[in-house]
N, C-alpha and C positions, 0 to 999 in steps of 0.2 A: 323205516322211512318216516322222517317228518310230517302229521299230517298234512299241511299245508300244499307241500311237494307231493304227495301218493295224491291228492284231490284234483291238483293243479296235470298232473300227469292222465289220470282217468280221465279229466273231461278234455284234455288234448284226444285220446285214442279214442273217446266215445263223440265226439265232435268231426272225428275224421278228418284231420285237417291234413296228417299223412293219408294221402289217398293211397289204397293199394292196387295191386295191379289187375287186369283187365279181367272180367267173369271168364271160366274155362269155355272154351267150344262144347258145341253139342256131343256131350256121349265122353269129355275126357272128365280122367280124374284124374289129378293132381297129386293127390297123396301113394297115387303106385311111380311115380315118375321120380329116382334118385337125384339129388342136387351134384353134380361136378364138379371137381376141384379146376378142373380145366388141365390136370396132369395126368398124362394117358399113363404111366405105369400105377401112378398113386389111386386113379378110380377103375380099372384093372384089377388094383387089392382088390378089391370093396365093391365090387360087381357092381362100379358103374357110380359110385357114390354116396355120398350120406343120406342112408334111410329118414326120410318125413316120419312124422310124428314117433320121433326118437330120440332120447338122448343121445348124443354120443360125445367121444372128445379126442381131443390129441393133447397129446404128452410129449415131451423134453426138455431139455437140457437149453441153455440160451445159444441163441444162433442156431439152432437145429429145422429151425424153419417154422416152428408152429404160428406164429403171429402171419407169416406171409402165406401160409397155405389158407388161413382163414380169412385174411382181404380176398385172396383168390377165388376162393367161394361165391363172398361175397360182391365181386367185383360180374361173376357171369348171373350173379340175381337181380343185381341192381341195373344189368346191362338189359336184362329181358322187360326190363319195367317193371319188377317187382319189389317188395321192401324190404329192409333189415335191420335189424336192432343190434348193437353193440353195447352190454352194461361192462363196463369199465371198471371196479372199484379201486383198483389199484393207479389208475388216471398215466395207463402207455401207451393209449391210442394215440397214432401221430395220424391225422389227417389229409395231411398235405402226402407224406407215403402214399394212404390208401389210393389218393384220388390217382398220381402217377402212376400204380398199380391199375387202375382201370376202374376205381370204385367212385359211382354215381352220388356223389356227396347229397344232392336234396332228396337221393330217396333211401336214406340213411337215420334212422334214430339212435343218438349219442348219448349215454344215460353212464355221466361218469363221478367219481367220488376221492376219497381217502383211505389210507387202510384201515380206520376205525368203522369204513362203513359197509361192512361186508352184509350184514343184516340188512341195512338197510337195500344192500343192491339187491339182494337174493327177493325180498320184497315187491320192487320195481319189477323185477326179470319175470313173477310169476304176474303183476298188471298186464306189462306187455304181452306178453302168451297169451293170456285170455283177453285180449280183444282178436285174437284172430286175424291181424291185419299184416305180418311177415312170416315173407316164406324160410328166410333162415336169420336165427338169435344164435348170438356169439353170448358166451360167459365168458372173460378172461380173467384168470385168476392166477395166473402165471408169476403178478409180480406179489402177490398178496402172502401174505406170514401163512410158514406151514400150520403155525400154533391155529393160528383164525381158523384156517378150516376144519382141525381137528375138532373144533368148539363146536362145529356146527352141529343140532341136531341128526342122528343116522336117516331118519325121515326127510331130510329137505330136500334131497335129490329124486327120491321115491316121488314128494310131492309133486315136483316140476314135471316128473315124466309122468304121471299120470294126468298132468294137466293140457299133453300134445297127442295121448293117443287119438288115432283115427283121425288126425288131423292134416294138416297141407303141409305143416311148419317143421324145420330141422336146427332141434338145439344142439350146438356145438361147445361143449366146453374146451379152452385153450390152456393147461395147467401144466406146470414144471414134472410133474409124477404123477401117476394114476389116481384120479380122484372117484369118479363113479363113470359107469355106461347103464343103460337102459338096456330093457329085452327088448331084441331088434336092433339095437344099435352097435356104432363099431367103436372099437378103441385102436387110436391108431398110438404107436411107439415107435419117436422119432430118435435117430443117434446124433449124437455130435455131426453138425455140414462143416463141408471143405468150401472155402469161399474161392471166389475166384476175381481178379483183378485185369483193368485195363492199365498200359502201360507198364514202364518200369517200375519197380519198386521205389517208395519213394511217398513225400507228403501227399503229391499231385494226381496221386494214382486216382481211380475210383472203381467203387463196386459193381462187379458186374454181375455177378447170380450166387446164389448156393446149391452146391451138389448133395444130399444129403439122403436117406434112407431113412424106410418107412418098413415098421411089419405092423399088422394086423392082427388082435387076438393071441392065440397060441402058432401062428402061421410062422415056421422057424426061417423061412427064406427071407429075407428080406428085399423090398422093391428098390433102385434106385431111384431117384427124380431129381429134377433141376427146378429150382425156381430164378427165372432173371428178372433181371434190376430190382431186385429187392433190397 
């Protein structure tokens, strides 16, 4: 990252200007409480949701749903008044989706890029982390060159995760094929979704949801789920 932009970025998160959300109640902790997708068969896998201070990721194929399972996430964290971060570097975050999905746009940090700037995101993604101020960071790297990530040091995923344990926060990677999970975290593997339509077929139609399947790990059954209007 440029330093201009990592300096200009720290004193945003060290200025607090994203406030995060509200101190726990007396006697809760935050980091045993799974984050939800909000899809009973999909946090059903995963006993309830993605483990805090955990890498973890979802993987597939396009249209398989990974980009809409992780606004979904994000959409019941930003609902509770909490924060989340989005590094982009591939720049497919469509905003205007999220916010229709339910996602709370100001309490949203967007940190997006080129496909030259993988480095640099990876960067950014470990500032963000260490200030401590969201409950769930997306990586998406979905649209990003397999080559980039093969470049990356075998360490940088190690890094990241050792920079969330024992903490509140739950990193999600969203990548086209199994990139890294963390110990404790899940790897979900999503199949080709069947889409589904309002009206006839035809220019005029629109999107109504994706039906789509989800396993977890070595877990050979797979879950169905629906995500709508995505």
């Amino acid at each position: 990252m440029a330093p201009a932009l990592k300096e200009s970025l720290e004193e945003l998160l060290r200025a607090r200007r994203l406030q995060a959300e509200a101190p726990p109640l007396r006697g809760e902790d935050r980091r045993l409480q799974p984050l939800a997708f909000g899809v009973a068969a999909l946090d059903g896998l995963i006993a309830g949701g993605l483990p805090r201070g955990a890498l973890s990721e979802i993987h597939g194929p396009a249209s398989s749903g990974r980009t809409g399972l992780a606004i979904a996430l994000c959409a019941r964290s930003t609902g509770r008044g909490a924060l989340v971060a989005w590094v982009d570097p591939a720049d497919r975050f469509d905003p205007a989706s999220a916010a229709e999905a339910g996602m709370d746009l100001a309490r949203l940090l967007w940190l997006r890029g080129g496909q030259s700037s993988l480095p640099s995101a990876l960067s950014a993604l470990g500032t963000v982390l260490g200030s401590g101020l969201f409950e769930a960071v997306v990586l998406d790297v979905a649209g990003v060159d397999a080559d980039a990530l093969r470049r990356l040091p075998h360490t940088s995923f190690i890094r990241l995760q050792r920079m969330i344990e024992d903490s509140p926060t739950a990193l999600l990677l969203v990548a086209a094929s199994h990139v890294a999970c963390g110990p404790g975290g899940v790897s979900l593997g999503l199949a080709p979704a069947s889409a589904s339509w309002s009206g006839a077929p035809g220019p005029g139609r629109l999107l109504r949801g994706l039906c789509g399947e989800a396993r977890a790990g070595r877990v050979t059954r797979p879950a169905p789920f629906r995500l709508d209007g995505v």
